[in-house]
PASEBA-1860 file (N, C-alpha, C; in nm, 3 decimals):
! residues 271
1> XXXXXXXX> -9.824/-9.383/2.890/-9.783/-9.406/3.029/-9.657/-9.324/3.057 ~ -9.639/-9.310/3.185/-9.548/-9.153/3.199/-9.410/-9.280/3.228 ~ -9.267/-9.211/3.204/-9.168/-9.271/3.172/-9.132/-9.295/3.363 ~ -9.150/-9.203/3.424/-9.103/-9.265/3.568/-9.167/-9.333/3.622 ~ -9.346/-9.361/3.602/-9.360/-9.454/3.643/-9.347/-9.598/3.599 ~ -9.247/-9.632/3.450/-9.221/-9.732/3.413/-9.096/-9.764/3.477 ~ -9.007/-9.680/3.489/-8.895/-9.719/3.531/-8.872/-9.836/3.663 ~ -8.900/-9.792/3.792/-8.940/-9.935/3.862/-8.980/-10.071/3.796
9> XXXXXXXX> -9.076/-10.036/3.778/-9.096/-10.178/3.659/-8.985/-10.241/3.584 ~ -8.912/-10.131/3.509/-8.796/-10.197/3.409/-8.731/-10.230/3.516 ~ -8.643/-10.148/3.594/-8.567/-10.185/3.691/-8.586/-10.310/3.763 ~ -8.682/-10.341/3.833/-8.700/-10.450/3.893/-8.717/-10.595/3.785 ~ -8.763/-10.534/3.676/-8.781/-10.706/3.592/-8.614/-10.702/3.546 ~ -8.536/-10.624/3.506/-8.401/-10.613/3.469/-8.317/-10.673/3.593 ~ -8.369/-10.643/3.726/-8.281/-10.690/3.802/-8.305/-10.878/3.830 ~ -8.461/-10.866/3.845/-8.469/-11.021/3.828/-8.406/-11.097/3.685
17> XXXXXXXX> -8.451/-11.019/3.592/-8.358/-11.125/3.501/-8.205/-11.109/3.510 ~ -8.149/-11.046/3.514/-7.995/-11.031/3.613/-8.004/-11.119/3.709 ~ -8.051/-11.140/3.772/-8.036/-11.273/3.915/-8.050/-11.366/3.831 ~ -8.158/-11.416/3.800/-8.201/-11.510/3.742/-8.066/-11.611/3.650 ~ -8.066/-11.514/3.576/-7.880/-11.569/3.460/-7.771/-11.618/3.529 ~ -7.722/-11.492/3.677/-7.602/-11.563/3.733/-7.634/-11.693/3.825 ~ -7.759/-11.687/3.884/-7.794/-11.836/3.949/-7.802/-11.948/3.888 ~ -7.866/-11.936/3.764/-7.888/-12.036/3.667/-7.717/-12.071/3.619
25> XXXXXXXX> -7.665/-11.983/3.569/-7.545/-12.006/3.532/-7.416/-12.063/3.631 ~ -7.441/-12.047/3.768/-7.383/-12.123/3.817/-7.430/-12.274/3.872 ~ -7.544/-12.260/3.859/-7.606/-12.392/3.939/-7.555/-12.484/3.763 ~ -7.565/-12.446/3.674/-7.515/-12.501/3.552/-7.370/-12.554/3.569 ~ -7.287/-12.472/3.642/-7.159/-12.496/3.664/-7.151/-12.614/3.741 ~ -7.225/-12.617/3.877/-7.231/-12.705/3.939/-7.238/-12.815/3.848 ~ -7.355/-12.833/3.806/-7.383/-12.973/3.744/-7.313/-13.012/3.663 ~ -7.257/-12.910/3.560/-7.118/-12.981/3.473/-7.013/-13.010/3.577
33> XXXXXXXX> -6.981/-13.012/3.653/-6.897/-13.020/3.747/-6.917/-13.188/3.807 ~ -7.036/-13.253/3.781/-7.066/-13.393/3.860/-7.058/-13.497/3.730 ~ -7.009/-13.586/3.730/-6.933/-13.630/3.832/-6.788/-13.568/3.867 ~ -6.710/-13.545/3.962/-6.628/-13.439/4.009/-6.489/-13.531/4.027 ~ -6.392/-13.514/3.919/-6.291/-13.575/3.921/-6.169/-13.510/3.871 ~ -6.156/-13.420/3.985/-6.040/-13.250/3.917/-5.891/-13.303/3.896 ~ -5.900/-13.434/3.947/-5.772/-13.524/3.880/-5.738/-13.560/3.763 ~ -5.879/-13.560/3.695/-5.829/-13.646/3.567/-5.791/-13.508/3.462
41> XXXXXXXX> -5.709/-13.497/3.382/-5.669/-13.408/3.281/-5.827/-13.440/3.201 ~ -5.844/-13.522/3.206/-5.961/-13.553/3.086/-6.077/-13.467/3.097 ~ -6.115/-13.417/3.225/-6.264/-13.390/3.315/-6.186/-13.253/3.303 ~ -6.080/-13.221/3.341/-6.017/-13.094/3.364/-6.060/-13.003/3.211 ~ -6.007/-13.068/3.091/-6.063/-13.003/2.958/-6.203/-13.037/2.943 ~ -6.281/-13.074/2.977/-6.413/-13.108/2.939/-6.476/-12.992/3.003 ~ -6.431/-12.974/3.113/-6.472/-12.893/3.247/-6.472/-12.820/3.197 ~ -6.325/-12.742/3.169/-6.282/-12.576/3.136/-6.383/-12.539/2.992
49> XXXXXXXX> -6.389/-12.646/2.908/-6.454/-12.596/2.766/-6.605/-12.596/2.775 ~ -6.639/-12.626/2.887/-6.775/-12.608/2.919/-6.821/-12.498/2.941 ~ -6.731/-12.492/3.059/-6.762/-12.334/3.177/-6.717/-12.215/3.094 ~ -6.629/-12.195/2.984/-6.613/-12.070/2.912/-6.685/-12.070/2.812 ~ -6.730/-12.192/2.733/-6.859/-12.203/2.622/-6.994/-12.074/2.673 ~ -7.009/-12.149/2.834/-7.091/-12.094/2.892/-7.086/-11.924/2.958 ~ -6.950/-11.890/2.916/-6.914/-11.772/3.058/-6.972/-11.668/3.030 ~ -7.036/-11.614/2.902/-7.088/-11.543/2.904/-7.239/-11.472/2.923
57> XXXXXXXX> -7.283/-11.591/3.008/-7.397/-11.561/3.041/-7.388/-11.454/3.193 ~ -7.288/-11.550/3.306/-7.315/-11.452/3.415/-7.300/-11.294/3.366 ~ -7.215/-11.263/3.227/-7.175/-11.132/3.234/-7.296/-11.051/3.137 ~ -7.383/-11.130/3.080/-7.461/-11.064/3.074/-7.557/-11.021/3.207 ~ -7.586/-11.108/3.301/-7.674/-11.109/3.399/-7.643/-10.982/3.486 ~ -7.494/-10.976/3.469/-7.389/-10.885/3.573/-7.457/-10.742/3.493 ~ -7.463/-10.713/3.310/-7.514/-10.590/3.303/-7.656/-10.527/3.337 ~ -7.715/-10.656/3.339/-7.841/-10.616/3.341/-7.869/-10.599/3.478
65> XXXXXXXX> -7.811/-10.600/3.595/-7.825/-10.550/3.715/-7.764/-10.449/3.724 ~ -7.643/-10.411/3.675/-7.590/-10.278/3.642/-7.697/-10.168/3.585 ~ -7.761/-10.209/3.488/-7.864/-10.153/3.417/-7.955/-10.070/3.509 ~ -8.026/-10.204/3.548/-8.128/-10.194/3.677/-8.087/-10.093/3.826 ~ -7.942/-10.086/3.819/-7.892/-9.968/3.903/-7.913/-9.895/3.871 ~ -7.873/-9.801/3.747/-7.847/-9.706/3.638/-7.978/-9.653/3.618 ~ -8.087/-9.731/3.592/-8.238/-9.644/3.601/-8.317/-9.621/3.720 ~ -8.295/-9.730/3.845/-8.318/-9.651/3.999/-8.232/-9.547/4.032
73> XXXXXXXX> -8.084/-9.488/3.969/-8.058/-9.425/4.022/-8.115/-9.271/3.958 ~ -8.145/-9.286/3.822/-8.199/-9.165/3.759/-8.299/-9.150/3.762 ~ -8.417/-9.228/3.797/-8.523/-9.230/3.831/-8.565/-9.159/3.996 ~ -8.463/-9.211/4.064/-8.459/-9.145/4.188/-8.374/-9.009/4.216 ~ -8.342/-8.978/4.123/-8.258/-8.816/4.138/-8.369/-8.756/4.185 ~ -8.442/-8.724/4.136/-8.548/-8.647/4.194/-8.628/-8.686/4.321 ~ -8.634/-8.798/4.366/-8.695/-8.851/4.476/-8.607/-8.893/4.557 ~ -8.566/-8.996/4.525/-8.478/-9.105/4.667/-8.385/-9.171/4.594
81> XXXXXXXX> -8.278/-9.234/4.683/-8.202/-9.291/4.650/-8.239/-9.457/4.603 ~ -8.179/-9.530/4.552/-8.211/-9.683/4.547/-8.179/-9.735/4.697 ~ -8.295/-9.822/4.706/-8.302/-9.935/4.825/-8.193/-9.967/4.840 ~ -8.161/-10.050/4.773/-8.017/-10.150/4.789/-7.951/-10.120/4.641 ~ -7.809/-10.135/4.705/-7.680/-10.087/4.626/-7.630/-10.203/4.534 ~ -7.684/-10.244/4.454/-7.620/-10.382/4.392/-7.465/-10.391/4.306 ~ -7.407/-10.266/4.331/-7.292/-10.259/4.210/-7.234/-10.326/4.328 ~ -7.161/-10.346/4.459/-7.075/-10.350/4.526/-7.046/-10.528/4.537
89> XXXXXXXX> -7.175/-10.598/4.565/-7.180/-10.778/4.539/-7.153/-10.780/4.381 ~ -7.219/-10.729/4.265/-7.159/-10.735/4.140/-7.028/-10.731/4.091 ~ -6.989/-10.625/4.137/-6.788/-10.604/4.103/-6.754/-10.684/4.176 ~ -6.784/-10.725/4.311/-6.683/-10.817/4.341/-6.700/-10.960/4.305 ~ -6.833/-11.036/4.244/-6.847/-11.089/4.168/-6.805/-11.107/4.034 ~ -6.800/-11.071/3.971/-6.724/-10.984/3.833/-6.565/-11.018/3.848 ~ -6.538/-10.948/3.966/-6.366/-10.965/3.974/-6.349/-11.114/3.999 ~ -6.411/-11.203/4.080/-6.399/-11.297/4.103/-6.365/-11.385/3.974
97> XXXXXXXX> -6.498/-11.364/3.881/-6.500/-11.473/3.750/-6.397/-11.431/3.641 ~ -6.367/-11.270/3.681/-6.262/-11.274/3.599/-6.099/-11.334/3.659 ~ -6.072/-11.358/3.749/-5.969/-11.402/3.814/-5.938/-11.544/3.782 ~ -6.088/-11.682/3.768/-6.140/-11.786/3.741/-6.068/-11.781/3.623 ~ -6.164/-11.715/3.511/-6.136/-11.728/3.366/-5.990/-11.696/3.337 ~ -5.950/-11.616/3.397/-5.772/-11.571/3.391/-5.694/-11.737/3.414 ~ -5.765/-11.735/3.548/-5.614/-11.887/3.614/-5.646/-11.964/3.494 ~ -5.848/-12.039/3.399/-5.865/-12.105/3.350/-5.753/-12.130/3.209
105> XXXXXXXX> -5.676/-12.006/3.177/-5.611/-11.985/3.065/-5.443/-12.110/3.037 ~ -5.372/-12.083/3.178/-5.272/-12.149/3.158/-5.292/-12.310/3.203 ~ -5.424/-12.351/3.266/-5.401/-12.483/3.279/-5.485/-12.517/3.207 ~ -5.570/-12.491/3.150/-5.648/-12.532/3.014/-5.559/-12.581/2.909 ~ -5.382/-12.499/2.895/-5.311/-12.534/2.817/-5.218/-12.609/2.857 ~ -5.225/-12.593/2.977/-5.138/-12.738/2.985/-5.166/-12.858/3.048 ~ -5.294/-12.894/3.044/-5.391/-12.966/3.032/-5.383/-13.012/2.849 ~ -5.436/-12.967/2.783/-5.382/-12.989/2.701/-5.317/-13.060/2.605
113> XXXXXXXX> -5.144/-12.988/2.668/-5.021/-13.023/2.585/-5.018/-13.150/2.688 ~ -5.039/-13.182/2.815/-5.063/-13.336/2.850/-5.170/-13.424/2.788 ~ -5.248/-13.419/2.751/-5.356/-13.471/2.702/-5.257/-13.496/2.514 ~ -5.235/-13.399/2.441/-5.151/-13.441/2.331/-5.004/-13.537/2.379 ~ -4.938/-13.513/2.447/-4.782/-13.581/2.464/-4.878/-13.731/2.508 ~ -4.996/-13.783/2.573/-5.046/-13.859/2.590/-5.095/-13.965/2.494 ~ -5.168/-13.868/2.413/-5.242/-13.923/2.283/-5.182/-13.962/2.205 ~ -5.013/-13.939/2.179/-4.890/-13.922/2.065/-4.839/-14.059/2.137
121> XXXXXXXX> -4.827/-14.089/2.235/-4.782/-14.142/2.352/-4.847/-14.294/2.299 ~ -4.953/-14.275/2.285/-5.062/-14.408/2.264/-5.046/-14.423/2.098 ~ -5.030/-14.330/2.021/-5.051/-14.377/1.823/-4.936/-14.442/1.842 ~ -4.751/-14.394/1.861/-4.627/-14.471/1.916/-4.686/-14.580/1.950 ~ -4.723/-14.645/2.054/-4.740/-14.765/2.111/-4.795/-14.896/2.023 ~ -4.905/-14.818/1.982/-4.956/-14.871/1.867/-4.951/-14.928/1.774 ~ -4.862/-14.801/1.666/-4.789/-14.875/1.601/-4.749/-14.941/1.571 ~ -4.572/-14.923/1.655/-4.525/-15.033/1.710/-4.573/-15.172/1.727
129> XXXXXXXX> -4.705/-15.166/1.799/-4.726/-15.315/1.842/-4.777/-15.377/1.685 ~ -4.833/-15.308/1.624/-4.905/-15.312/1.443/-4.771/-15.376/1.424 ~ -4.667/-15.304/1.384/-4.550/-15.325/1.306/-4.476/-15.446/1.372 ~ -4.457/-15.470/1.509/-4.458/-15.599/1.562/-4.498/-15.713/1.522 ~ -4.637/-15.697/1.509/-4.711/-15.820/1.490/-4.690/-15.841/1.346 ~ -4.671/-15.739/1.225/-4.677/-15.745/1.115/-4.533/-15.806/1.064 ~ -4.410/-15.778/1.171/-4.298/-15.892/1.140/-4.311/-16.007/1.175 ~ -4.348/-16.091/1.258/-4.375/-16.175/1.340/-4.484/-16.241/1.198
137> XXXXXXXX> -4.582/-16.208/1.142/-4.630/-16.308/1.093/-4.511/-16.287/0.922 ~ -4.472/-16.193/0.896/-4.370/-16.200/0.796/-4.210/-16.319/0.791 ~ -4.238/-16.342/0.961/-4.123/-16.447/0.942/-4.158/-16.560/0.960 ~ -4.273/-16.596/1.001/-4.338/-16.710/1.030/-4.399/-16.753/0.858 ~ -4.415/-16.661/0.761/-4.387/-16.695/0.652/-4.312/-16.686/0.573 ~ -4.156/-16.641/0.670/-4.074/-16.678/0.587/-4.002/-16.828/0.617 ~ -4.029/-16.879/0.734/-4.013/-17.006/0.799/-4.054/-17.096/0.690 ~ -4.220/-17.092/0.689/-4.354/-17.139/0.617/-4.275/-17.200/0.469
145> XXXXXXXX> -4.184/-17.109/0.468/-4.185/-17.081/0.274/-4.059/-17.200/0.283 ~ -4.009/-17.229/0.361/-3.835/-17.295/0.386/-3.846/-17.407/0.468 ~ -3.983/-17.473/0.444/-4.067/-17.582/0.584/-4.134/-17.665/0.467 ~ -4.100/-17.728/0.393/-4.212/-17.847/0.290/-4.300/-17.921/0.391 ~ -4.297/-17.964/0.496/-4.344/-18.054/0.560/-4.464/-17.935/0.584 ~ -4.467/-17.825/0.673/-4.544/-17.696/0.711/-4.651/-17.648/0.635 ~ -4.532/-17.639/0.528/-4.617/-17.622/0.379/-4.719/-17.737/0.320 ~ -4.646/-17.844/0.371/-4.808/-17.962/0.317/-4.894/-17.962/0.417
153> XXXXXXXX> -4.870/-17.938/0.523/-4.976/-17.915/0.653/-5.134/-17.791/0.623 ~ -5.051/-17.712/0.544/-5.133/-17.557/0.548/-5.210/-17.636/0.416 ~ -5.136/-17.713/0.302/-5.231/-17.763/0.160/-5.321/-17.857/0.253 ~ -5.324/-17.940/0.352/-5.351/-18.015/0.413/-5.528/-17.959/0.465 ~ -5.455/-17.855/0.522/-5.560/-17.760/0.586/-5.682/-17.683/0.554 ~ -5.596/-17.669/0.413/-5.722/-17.593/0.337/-5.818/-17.698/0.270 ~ -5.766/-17.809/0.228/-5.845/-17.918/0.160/-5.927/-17.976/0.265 ~ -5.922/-17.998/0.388/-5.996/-18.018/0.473/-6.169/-17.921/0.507
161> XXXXXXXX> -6.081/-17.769/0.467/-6.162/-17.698/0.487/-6.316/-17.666/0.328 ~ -6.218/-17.728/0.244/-6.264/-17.704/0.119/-6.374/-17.825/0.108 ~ -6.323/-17.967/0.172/-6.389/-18.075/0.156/-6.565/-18.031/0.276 ~ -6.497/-17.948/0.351/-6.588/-17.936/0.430/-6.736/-17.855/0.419 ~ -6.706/-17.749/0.348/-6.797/-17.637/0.259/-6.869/-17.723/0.131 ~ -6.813/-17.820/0.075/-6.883/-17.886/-0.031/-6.979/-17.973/0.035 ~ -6.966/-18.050/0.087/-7.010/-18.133/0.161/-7.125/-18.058/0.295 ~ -7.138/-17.978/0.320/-7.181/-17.884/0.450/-7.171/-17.910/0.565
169> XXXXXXXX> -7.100/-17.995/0.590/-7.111/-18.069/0.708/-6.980/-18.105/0.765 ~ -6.971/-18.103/0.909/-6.846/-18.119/1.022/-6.858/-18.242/1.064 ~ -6.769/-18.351/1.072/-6.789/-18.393/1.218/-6.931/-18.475/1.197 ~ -6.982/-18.474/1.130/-7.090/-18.561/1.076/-7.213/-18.426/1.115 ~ -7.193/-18.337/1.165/-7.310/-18.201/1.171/-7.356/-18.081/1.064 ~ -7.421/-18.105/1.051/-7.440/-17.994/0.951/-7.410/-17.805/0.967 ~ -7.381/-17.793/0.884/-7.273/-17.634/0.898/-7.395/-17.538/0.862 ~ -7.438/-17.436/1.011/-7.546/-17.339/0.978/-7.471/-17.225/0.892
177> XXXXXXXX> -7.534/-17.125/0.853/-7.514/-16.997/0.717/-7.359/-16.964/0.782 ~ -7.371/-16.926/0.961/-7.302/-16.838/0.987/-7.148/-16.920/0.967 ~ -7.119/-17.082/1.057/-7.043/-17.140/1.057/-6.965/-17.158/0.858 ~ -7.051/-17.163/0.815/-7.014/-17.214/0.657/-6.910/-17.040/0.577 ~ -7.003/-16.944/0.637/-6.932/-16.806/0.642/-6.798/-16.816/0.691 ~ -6.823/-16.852/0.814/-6.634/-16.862/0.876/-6.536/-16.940/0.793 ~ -6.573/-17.059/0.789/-6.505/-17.136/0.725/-6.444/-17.101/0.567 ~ -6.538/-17.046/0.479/-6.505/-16.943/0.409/-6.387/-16.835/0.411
185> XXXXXXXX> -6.419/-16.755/0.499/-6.320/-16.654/0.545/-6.184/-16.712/0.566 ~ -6.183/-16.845/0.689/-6.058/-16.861/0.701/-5.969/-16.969/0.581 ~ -6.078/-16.997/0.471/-6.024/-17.063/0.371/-5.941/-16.934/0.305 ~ -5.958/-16.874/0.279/-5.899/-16.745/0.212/-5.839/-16.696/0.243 ~ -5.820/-16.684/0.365/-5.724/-16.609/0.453/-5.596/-16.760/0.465 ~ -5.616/-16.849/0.484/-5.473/-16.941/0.475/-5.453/-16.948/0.295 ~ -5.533/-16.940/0.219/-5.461/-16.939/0.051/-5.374/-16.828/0.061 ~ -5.448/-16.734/0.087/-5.352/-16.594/0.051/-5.221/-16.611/0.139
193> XXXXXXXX> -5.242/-16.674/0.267/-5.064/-16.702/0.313/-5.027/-16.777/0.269 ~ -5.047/-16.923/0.174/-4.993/-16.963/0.147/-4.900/-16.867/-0.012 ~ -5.027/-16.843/-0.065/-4.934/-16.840/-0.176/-4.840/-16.713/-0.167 ~ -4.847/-16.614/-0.042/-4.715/-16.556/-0.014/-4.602/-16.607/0.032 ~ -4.641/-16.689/0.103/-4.550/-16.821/0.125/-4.455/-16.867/0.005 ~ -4.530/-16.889/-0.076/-4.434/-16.955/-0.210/-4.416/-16.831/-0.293 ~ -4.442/-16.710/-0.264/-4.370/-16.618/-0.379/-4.309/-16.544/-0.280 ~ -4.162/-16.497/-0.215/-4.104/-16.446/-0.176/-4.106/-16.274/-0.189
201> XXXXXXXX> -4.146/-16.265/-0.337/-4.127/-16.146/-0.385/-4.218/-16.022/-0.348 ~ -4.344/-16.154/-0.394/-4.462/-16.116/-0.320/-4.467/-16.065/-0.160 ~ -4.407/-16.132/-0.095/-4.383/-16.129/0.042/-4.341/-15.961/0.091 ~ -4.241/-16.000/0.047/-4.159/-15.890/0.005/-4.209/-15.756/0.031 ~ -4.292/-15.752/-0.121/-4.414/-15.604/-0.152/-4.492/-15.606/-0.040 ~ -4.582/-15.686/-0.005/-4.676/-15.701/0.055/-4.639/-15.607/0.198 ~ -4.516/-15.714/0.281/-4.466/-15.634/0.381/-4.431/-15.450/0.369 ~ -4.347/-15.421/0.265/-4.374/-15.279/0.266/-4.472/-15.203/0.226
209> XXXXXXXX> -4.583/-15.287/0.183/-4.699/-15.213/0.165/-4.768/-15.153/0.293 ~ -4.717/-15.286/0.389/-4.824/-15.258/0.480/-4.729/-15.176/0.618 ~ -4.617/-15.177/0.596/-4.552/-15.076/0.659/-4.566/-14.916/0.625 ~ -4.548/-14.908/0.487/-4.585/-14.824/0.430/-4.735/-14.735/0.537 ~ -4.799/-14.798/0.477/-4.984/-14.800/0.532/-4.958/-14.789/0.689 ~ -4.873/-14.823/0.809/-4.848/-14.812/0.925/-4.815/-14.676/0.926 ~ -4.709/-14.640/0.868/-4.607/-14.504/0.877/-4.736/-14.402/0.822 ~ -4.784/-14.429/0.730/-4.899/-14.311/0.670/-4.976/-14.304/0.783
217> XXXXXXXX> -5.056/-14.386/0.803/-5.180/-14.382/0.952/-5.127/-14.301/1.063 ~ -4.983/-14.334/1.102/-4.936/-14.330/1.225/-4.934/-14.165/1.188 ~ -4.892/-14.129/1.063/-4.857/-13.972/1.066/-4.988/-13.885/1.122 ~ -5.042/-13.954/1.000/-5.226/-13.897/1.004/-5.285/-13.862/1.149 ~ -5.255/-13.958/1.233/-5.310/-13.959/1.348/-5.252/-13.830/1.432 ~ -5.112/-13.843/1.440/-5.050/-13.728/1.513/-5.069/-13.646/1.478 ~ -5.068/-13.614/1.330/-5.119/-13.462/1.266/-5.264/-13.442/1.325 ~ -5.341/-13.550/1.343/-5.489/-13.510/1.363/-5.518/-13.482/1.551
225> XXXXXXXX> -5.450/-13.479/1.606/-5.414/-13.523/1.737/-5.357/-13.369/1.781 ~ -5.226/-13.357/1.729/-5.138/-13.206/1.714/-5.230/-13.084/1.657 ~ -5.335/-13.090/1.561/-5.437/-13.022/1.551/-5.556/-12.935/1.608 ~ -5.591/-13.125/1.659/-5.734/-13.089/1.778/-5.711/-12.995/1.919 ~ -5.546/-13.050/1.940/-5.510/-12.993/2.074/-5.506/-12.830/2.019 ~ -5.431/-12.784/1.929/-5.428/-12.645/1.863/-5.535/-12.596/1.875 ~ -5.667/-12.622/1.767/-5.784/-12.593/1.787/-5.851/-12.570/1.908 ~ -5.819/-12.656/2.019/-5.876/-12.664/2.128/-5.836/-12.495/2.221
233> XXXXXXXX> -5.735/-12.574/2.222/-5.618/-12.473/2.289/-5.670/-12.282/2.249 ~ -5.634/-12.290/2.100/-5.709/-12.168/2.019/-5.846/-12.079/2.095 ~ -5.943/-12.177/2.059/-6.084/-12.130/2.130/-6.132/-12.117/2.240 ~ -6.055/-12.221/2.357/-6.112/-12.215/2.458/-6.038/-12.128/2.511 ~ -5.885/-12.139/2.546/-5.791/-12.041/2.541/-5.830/-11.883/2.574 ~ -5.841/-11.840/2.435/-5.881/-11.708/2.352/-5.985/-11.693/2.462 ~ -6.106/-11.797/2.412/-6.238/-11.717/2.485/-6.246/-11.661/2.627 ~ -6.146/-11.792/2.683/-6.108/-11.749/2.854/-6.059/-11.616/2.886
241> XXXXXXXX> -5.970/-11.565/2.812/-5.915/-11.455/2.834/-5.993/-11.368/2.766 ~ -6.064/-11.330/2.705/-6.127/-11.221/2.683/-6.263/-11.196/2.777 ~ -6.317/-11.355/2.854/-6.396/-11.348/2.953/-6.295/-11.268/3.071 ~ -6.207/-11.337/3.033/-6.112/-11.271/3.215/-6.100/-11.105/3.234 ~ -6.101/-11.075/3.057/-6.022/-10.919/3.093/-6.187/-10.832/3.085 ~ -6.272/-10.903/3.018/-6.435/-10.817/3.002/-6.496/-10.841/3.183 ~ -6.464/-10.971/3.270/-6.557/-10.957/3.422/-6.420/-10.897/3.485 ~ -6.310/-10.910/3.462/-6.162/-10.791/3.535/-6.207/-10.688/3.521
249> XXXXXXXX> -6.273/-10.584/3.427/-6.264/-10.457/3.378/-6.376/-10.391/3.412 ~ -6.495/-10.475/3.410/-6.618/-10.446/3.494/-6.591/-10.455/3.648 ~ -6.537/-10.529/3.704/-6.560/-10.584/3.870/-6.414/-10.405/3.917 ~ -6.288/-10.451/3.850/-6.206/-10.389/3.897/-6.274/-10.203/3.895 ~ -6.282/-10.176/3.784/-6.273/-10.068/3.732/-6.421/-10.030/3.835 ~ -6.535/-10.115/3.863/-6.654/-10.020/3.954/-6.635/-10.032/4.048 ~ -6.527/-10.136/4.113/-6.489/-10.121/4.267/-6.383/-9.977/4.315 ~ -6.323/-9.960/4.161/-6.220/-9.819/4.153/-6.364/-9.694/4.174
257> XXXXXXXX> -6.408/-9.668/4.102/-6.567/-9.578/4.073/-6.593/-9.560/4.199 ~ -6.655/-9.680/4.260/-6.741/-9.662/4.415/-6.673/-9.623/4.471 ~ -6.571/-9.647/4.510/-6.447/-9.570/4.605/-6.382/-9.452/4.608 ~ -6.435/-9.381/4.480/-6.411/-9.237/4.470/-6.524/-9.162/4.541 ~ -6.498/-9.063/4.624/-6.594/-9.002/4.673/-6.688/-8.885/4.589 ~ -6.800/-8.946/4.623/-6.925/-8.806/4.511/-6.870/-8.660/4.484 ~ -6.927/-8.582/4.405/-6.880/-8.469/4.402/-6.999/-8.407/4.402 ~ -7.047/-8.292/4.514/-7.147/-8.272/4.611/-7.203/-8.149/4.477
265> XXXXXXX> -7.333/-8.106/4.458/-7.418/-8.059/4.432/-7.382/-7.857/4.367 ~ -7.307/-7.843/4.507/-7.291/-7.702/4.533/-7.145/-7.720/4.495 ~ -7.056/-7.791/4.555/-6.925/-7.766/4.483/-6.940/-7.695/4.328 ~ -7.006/-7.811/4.227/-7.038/-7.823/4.085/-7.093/-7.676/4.065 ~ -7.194/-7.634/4.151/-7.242/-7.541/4.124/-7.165/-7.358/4.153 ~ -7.104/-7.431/4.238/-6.957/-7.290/4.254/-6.871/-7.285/4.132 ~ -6.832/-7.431/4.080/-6.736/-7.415/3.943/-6.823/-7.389/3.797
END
């Protein structure tokens, strides 16, 4: 088959699949876009790491209509010019997404570094409230330990609970798997305070163990937190800007091109 009469053919399926990519690719945008809440920092990074995951599709779509120019126009040297001019909606398309992907760069990051000062914001709080609660029952057994009367209440308590598991039965009712389970649990859970209760020393360890175990977690977390945002930051970042400066360099640079005027036939042929 002779090569010019394929060319139309390529051209036109090149240009439909060129349409095809940037429509699809934005109607994609759209829909990551719903539900639409450009307030929340949260939707804001979800958003941005979507749409640059994705950005390189319109710019393929963008060459392959370029393409599809490029063989109507050599195809038609000898005959006619192309129908319609598609570089001129392309570059300025092009410039557009690169302008997008450009702005996407600095609030992606500081989006971000709010989203981390946030997250750091919440392990702090946390903590804290951990390490709170973890004095609070440390003095209530240190009360416990300096209370005989308290202290026969809790022996009191557990023998109740102990009489109760032998026997299976409450209250004159019988105790199903799950109830006899609980009762269990919280038998064990008041021995073990008691007998920190009566060993001080014990107490003691115990509490910096589990401070200890607070301060480790709490690090872990921020390190893992201070990370993700890095990582994040890193890839989506990066990718944005190399989308910005690859649809900048296409859109700018063929809107520069078209605007230079042709250089006519016979000139060329005088030099």
């Amino acid at each position: 088959m002779n090569t010019s009469a394929m060319s139309p053919f390529t051209s036109l399926s090149l240009k439909l699949i060129g349409v095809i990519l940037i429509l699809s690719s934005l109607l994609d945008y759209i829909t990551l876009a719903i539900p639409f809440e450009p307030l929340r920092a949260e939707w804001q990074i979800s958003f941005t790491g979507q749409v640059v995951d994705r950005g390189i599709v319109p710019m393929v779509g963008i060459a392959f209509l370029l393409v599809s120019y490029w063989i109507e126009t050599s195809a038609g040297s000898n005959n006619k010019k192309p129908t319609f001019d598609v570089r001129l909606p392309v570059f300025i398309l092009a410039s557009l997404m690169g302008l997008i992907f450009l702005l996407l760069v600095p609030l992606h990051i500081n989006n971000l570094r709010e989203a981390q000062s946030s997250a750091l914001s919440q392990i702090n709080q946390g903590a804290g409230e951990a390490e709170n609660r973890i004095k609070t029952q440390f003095d209530q057994l240190n009360v416990l330990s300096q209370d005989p009367q308290r202290l026969q209440q809790l022996n009191n308590r557990i023998q109740e609970i102990d009489t109760a598991i032998n026997s299976g039965q409450v209250q004159g009712q019988r105790l199903n798997p799950e109830q006899l389970q609980n009762l269990n649990q919280t038998k064990q859970q008041l021995q073990n305070f008691r007998e920190l209760a009566q060993n001080p020393e014990a107490l003691e360890a115990r509490l910096t163990e589990l401070q200890t175990q607070l301060r480790d977690q709490k690090t872990e977390r921020e390190n893992r937190a201070k990370t993700e945002a890095l990582k994040q930051g890193i890839r989506t970042g990066l990718s944005s800007l190399m989308l910005a400066v690859g649809y900048i360099a296409i859109g700018w640079l063929g809107l520069k091109k078209m605007g230079k005027p042709p250089v006519s036939n016979k000139k060329a042929a005088v030099r």
